[in-house]
PLY file of the C-alpha trace (Angstrom):
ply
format ascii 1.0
element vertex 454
property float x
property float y
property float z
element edge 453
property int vertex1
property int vertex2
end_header
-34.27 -3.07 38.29
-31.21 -3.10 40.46
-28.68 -0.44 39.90
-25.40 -0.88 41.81
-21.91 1.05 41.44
-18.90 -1.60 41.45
-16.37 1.09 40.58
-16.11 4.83 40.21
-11.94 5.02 40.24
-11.27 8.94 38.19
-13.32 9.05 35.32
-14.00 5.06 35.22
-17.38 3.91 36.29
-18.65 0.60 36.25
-22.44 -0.50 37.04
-23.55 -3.81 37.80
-27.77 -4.25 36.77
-29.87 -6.83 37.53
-33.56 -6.78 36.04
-35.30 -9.45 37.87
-37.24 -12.22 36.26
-40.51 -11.09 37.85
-39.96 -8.16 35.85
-38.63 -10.00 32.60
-42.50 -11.75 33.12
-44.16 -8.91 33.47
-42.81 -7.61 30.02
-43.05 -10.89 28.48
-46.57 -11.51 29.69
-47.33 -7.68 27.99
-45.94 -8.97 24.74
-47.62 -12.35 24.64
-51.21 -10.28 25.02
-50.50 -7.82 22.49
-49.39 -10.52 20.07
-52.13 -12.87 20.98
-55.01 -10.37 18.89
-52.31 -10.31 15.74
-51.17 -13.63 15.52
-53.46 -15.91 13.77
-52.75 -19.92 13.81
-54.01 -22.68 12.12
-56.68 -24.76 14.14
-57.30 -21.35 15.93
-59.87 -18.79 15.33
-58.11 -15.07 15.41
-57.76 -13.98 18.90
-58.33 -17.05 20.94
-55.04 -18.25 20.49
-54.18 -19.70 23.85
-51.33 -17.29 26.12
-49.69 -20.56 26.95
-49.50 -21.93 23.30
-47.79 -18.78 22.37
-45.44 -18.68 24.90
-44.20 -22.12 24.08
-44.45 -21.27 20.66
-42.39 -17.78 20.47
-41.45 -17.06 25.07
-37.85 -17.49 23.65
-37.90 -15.03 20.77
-39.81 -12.60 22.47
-37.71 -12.72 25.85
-34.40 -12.17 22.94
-36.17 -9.19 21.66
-37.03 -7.92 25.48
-33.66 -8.29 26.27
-31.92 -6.69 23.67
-34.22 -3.55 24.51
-32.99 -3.53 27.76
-29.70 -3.40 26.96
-30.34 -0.69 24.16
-32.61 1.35 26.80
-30.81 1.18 30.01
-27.45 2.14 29.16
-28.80 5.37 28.02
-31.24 5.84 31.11
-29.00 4.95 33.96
-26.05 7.57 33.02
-28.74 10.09 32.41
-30.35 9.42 35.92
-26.56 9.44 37.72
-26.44 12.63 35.85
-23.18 11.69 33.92
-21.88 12.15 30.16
-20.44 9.12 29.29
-16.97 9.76 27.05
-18.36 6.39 24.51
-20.19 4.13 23.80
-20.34 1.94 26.98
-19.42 -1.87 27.58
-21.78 -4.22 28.28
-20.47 -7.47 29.46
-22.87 -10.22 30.20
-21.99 -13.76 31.73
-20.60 -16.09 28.75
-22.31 -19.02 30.58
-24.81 -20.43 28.13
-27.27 -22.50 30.78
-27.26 -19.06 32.22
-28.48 -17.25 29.13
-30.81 -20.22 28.64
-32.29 -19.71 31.98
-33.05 -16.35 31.59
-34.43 -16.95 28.04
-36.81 -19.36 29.64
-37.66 -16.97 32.57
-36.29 -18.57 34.97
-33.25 -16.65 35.85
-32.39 -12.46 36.72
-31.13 -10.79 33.94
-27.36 -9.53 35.16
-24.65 -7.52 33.48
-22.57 -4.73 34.22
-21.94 -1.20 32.12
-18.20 0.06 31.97
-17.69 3.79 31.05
-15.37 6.85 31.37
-17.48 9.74 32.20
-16.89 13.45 30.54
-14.59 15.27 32.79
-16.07 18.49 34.61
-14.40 21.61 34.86
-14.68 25.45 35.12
-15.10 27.19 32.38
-12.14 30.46 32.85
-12.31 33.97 31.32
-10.16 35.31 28.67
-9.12 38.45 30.68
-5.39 37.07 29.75
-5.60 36.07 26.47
-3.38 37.97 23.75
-3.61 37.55 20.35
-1.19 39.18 17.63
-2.69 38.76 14.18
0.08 38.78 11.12
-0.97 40.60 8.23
0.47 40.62 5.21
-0.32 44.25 2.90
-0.61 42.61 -0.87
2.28 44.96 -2.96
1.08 45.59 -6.27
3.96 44.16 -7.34
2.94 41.07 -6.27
0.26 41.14 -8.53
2.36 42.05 -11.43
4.33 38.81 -10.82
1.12 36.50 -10.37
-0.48 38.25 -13.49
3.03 37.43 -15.30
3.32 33.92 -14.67
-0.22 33.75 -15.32
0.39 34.62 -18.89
3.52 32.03 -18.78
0.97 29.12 -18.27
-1.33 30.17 -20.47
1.24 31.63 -23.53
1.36 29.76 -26.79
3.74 27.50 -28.74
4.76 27.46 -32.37
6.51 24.88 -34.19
10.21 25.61 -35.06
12.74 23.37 -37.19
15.87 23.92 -34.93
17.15 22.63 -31.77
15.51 22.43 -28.45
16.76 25.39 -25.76
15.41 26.42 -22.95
11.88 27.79 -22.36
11.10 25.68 -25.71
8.44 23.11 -25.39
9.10 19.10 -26.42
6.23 17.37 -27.14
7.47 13.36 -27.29
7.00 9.86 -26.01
9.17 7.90 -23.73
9.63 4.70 -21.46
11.19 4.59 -18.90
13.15 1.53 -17.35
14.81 0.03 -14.45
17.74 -2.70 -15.25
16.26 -3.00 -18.45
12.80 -3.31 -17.50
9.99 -0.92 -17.67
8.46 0.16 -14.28
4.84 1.14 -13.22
3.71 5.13 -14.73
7.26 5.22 -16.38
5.84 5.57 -19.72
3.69 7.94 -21.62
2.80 9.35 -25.32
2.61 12.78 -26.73
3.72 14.48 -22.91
4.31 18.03 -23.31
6.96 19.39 -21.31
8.69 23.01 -21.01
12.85 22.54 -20.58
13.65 24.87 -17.79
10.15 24.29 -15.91
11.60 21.65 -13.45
8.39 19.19 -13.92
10.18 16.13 -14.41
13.22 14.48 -12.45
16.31 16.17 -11.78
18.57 15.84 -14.81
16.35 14.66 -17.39
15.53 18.46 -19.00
18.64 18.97 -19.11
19.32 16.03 -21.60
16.49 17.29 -24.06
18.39 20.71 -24.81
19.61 20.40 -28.13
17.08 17.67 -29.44
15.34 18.16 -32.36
12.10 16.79 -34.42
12.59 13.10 -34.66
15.42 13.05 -32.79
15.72 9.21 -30.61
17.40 9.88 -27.33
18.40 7.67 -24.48
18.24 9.74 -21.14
20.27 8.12 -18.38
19.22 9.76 -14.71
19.14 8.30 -11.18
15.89 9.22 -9.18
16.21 11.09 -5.88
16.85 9.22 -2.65
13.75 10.99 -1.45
11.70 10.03 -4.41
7.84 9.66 -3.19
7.66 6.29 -4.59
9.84 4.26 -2.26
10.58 1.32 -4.86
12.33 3.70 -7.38
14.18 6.08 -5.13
17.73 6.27 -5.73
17.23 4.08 -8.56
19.41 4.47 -11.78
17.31 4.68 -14.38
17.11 5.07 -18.55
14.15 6.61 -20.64
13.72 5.58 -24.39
12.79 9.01 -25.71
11.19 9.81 -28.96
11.22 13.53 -29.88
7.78 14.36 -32.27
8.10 18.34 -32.22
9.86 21.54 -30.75
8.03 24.26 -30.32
9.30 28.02 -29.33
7.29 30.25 -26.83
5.07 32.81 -28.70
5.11 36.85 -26.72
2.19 36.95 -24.79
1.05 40.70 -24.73
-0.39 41.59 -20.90
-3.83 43.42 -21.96
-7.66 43.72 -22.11
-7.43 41.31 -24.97
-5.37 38.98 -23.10
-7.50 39.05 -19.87
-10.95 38.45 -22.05
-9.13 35.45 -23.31
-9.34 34.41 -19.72
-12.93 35.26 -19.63
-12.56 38.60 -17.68
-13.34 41.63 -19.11
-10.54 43.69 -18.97
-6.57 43.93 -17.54
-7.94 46.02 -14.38
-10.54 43.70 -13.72
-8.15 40.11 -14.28
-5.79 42.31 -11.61
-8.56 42.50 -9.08
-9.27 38.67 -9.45
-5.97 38.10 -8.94
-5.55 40.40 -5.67
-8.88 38.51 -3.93
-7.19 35.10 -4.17
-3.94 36.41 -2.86
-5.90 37.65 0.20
-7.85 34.71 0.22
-4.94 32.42 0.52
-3.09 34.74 3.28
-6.73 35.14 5.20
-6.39 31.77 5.60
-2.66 31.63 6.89
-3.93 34.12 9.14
-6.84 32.35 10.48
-4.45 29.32 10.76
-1.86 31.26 13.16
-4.67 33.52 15.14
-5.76 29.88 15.83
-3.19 27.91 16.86
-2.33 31.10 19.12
-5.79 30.80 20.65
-5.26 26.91 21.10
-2.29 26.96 22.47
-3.44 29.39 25.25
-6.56 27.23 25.99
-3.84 24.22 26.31
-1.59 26.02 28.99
-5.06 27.41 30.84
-6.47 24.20 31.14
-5.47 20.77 32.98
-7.75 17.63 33.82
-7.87 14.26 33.46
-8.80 13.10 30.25
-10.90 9.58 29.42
-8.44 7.17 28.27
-10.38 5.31 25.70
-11.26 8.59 24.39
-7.42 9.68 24.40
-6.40 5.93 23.28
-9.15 6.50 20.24
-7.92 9.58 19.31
-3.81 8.24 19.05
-4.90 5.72 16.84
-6.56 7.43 14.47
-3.22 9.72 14.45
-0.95 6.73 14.70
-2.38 5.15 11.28
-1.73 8.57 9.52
1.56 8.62 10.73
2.11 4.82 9.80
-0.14 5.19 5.96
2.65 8.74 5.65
5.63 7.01 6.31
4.48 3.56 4.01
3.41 6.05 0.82
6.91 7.99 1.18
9.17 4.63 1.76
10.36 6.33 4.92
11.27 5.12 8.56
11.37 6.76 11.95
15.03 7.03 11.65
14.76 9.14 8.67
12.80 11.64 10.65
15.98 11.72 13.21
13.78 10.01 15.62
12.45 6.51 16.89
8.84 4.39 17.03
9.37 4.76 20.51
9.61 9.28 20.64
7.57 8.98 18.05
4.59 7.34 20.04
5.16 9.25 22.90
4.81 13.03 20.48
1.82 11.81 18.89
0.50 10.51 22.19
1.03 13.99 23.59
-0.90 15.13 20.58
-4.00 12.99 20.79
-4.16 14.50 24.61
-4.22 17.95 23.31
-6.72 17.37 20.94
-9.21 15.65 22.97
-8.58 18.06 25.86
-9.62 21.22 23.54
-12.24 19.34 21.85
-13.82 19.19 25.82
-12.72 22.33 25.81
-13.90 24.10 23.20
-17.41 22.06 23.30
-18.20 23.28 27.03
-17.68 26.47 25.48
-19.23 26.73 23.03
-22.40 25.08 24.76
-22.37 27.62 27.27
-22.19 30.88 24.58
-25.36 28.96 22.80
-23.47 28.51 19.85
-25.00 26.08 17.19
-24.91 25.52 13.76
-27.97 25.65 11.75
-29.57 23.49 8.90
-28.33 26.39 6.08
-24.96 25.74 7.26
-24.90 22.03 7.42
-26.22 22.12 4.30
-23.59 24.34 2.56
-20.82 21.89 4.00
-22.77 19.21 2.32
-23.20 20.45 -0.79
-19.28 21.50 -0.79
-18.48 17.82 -0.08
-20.92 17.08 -3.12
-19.03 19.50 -5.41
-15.83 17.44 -4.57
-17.35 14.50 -6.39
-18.36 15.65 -9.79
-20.68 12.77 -11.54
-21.16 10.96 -7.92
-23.30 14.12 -6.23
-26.24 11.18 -6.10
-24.26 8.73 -3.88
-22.13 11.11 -1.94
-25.84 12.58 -1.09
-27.32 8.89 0.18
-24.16 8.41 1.71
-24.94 11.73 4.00
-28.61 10.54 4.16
-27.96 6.89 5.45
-24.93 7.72 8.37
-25.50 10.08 10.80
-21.62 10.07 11.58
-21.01 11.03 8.27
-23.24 14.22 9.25
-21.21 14.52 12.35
-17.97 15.13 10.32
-19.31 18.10 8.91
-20.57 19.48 12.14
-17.62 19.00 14.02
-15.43 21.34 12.49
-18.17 23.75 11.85
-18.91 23.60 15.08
-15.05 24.47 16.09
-14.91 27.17 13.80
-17.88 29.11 15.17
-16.34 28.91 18.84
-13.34 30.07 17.99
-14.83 32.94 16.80
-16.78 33.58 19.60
-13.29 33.17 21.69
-11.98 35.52 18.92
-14.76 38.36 19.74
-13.73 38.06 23.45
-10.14 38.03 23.92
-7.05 40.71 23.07
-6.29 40.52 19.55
-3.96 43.04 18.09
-2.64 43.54 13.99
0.71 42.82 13.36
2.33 43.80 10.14
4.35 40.88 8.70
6.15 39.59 5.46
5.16 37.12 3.36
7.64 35.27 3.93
6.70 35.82 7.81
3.26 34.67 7.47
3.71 31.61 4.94
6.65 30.13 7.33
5.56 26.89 8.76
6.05 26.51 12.44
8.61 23.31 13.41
5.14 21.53 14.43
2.59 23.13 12.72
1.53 19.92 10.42
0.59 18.74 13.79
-1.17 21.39 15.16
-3.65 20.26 17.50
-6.98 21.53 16.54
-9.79 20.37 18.30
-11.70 18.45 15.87
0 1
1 2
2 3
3 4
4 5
5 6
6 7
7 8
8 9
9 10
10 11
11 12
12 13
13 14
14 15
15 16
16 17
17 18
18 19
19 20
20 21
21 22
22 23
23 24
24 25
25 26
26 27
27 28
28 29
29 30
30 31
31 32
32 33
33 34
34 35
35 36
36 37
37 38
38 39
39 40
40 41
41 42
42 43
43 44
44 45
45 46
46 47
47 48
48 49
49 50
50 51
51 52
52 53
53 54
54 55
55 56
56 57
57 58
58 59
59 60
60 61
61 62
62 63
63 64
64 65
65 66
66 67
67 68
68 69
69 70
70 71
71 72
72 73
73 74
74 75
75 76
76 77
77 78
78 79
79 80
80 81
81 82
82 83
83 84
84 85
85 86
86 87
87 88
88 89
89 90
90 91
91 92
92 93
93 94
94 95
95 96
96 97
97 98
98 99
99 100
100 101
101 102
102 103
103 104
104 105
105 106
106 107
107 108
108 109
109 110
110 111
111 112
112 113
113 114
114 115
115 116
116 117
117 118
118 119
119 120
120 121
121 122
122 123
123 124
124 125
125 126
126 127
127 128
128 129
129 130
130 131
131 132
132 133
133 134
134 135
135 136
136 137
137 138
138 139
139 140
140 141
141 142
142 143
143 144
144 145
145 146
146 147
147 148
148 149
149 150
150 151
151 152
152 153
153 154
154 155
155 156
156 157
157 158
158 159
159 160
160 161
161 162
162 163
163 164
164 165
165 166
166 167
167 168
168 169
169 170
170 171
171 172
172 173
173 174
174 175
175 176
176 177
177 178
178 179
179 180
180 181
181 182
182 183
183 184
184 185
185 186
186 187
187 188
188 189
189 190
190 191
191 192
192 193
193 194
194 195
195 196
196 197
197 198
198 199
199 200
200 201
201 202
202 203
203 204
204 205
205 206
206 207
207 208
208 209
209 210
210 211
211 212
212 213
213 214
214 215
215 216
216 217
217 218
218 219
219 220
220 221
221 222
222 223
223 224
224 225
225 226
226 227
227 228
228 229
229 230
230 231
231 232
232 233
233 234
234 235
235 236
236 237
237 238
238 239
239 240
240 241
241 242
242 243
243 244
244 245
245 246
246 247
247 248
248 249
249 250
250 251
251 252
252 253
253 254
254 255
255 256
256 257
257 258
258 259
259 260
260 261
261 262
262 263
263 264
264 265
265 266
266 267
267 268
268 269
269 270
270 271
271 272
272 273
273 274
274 275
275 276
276 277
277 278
278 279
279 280
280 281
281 282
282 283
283 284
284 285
285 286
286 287
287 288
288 289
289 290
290 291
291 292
292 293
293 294
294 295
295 296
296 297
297 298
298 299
299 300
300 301
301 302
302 303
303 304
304 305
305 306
306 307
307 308
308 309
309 310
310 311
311 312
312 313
313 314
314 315
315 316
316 317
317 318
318 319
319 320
320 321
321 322
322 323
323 324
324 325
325 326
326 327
327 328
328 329
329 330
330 331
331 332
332 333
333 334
334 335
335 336
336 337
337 338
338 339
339 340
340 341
341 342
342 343
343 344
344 345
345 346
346 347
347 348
348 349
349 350
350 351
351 352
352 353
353 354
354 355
355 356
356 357
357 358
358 359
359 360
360 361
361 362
362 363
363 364
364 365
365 366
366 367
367 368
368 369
369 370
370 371
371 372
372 373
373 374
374 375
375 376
376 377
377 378
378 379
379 380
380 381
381 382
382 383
383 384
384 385
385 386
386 387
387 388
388 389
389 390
390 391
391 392
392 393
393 394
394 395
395 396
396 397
397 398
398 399
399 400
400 401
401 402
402 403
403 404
404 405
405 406
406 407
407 408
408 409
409 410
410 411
411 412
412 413
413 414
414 415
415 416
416 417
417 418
418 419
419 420
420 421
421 422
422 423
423 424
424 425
425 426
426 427
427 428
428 429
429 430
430 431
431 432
432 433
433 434
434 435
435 436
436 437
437 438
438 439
439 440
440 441
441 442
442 443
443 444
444 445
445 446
446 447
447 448
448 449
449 450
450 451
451 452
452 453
């Protein structure tokens, strides 16, 4: 086999191989003897099938499967042996001349075609010396609490029936249909909806209509929907709703106590309190994590500058690009409406999808030099997490795992991320920093598009 480098221009390599026929023979002449024991043919006793009968018989078939190996083998071997990572999958073009391919189908002809790759970018791994983190952290007030345990009991307080008008905090329970110029329109309707006045669950203006309504009671409710509606075909729509009123119902006092927390199913006030202060934490743990992160990130970002594979980059836009493209369809929005243009727009994103596969590079270099790995316990507790997503498909969702291997990948990628950021975490300057809630739960201008790694 003859391995010869065409181009190596940056991170672009291209290979041109040629596996002569003598060796496309050799191979061929291998098969044809290991087949001629197995195959058995009329008029021939098993074994003494003649080499040359088989050859005119199945040379073409076999010399498909030989080649096909080669080209699932050698890609493989010949970056390994260059000692190169290749960014994906590589191309394999092959000469589009069919006499050619018949030639070397018949043995008669070299087998030629070229491999075109990006290779991994190297770089030097630097130290964190310089690296400062400040960590916001947010002291839960019990009379934050308080406020969750109240509106706690607001969701969960009861209703009784009452023969007067509708006011606010009552609850309506009724049917209605709504309509565009006359005509009903798509999840517009629905029977026996419950629905608090004052809660602010339905479109602006039409709770507002119900106070005063009573048992019975037939109302037309006359409301246009919001320019930024979510569903692009009825925003700023005018729009009427047939309502039928079947009950009103006044809010019952719900006591705060043991008995009310065992109605919950925990066993006492104190305890329901506790719950209550874990998820809080929870939640701002996590808007921690989220800012200690994108801190980290953005430090690796400014530290670190090489050229990047541009199929990988190019992959890694589009997959951003059709989120961007899918947002904008669902919400009935254009560029414009985000005081911007396709044109900015591409350019951000592209920007983005640099980042992103710049600290993936980065944090996987990492990462392989601190050892770091994830094990089969923890694989399988992201599995089984995905499983729980999918109540009464756990089955399929499992085969699904089972049968792609990139599926598997998902789950270790960001895994994977999380455990070196850690380890960055344990190494650089990371100092607690007192903040409001208000501090901690802000969203940065660009956070939506933070670039994480994975």
């Amino acid at each position: 086999m003859q391995v010869t480098e065409t181009k190596a221009e940056g991170l672009k390599r291209e290979i041109e191989i040629v596996v002569p026929a003598s060796d496309l023979e050799a191979r061929l002449q291998t098969r044809l003897y290991e087949a001629k024991d197995r195959v058995q043919l009329k008029g021939f006793r098993p074994g003494k099938v003649p080499v040359g009968h088989l050859r005119k018989m199945y040379g073409k078939s076999l010399m498909a499967e030989i080649v096909n190996e080669i080209l699932t083998e050698t890609p493989r071997n010949v970056i390994a042996e260059r000692n190169e990572r290749s960014a994906m999958q590589p191309e394999i073009g092959m000469s589009e001349d069919e006499g050619e391919a018949e030639k070397v189908l018949s043995g008669g002809a070299d087998f030629k075609f070229t491999l075109s790759y990006e290779t991994l970018p190297s770089f030097e791994i630097k130290g964190t010396d310089g690296i400062k983190i400040e960590r916001p952290i947010v002291e839960v007030a019990d009379e934050e609490i308080d406020e969750q345990v109240k509106r706690i009991a607001e969701n969960a307080r009861t209703y009784a029936a009452k023969n007067g008008a509708a006011a606010e905090g009552d609850r309506v329970t009724m049917d209605f249909v709504g309509k565009v110029d006359g005509e009903p329109f798509e999840g517009g309707a629905a029977t026996d909806s419950n629905l608090v006045i004052g809660s602010k669950q339905f479109i602006p203006g039409f709770e507002d209509q119900l106070v005063g309504v009573k048992a019975g009671d037939q109302k037309t409710v006359e409301l246009t929907f919001p320019e930024d509606y979510g569903a692009a075909h009825l925003a700023g729509k005018a729009a009427t709703f047939d309502v039928t009123i079947k009950e009103v119902a006044a809010p019952e006092e719900t006591a705060i106590d043991d008995e009310f927390a065992t109605k919950l199913g925990v066993e006492s006030l104190d305890r329901l309190k506790t719950v209550v202060r874990e998820q809080i934490e929870s939640q701002y743990g996590q808007a921690t994590r989220q800012k200690v992160k994108r801190q980290l990130l953005d430090a690796l970002d400014e530290a670190y500058d090489f050229d990047l594979p541009e199929k990988l980059v190019e992959a890694e836009f589009t997959n951003i690009w059709n989120q961007v493209q899918s947002e904008l369809t669902n919400s009935g929005k254009s560029f414009e409406d985000e005081d911007t243009t396709e044109e900015k727009a591409r350019a951000e994103y592209r920007r983005l999808a640099e980042r992103r596969v710049r600290l993936g590079l980065v944090l996987s270099e990492i990462g392989e030099n601190a050892g770091v790995q994830i094990t089969d316990e923890e694989l399988q507790r992201a599995m089984f997490e995905q499983l729980r997503r999918y109540p009464g498909q756990e089955k399929e969702v499992y085969e699904y795992f089972q049968k792609n291997p990139d599926a598997v990948a998902s789950l270790r990628a960001p895994l994977y991320e999380e455990k070196v950021v850690d380890h960055l975490l344990s190494e650089v300057d990371v100092t607690d920093k007192t903040v409001s809630k208000e501090e901690l739960m802000a969203e940065d201008e660009d956070d939506k598009d933070a670039a994480l790694a994975s």
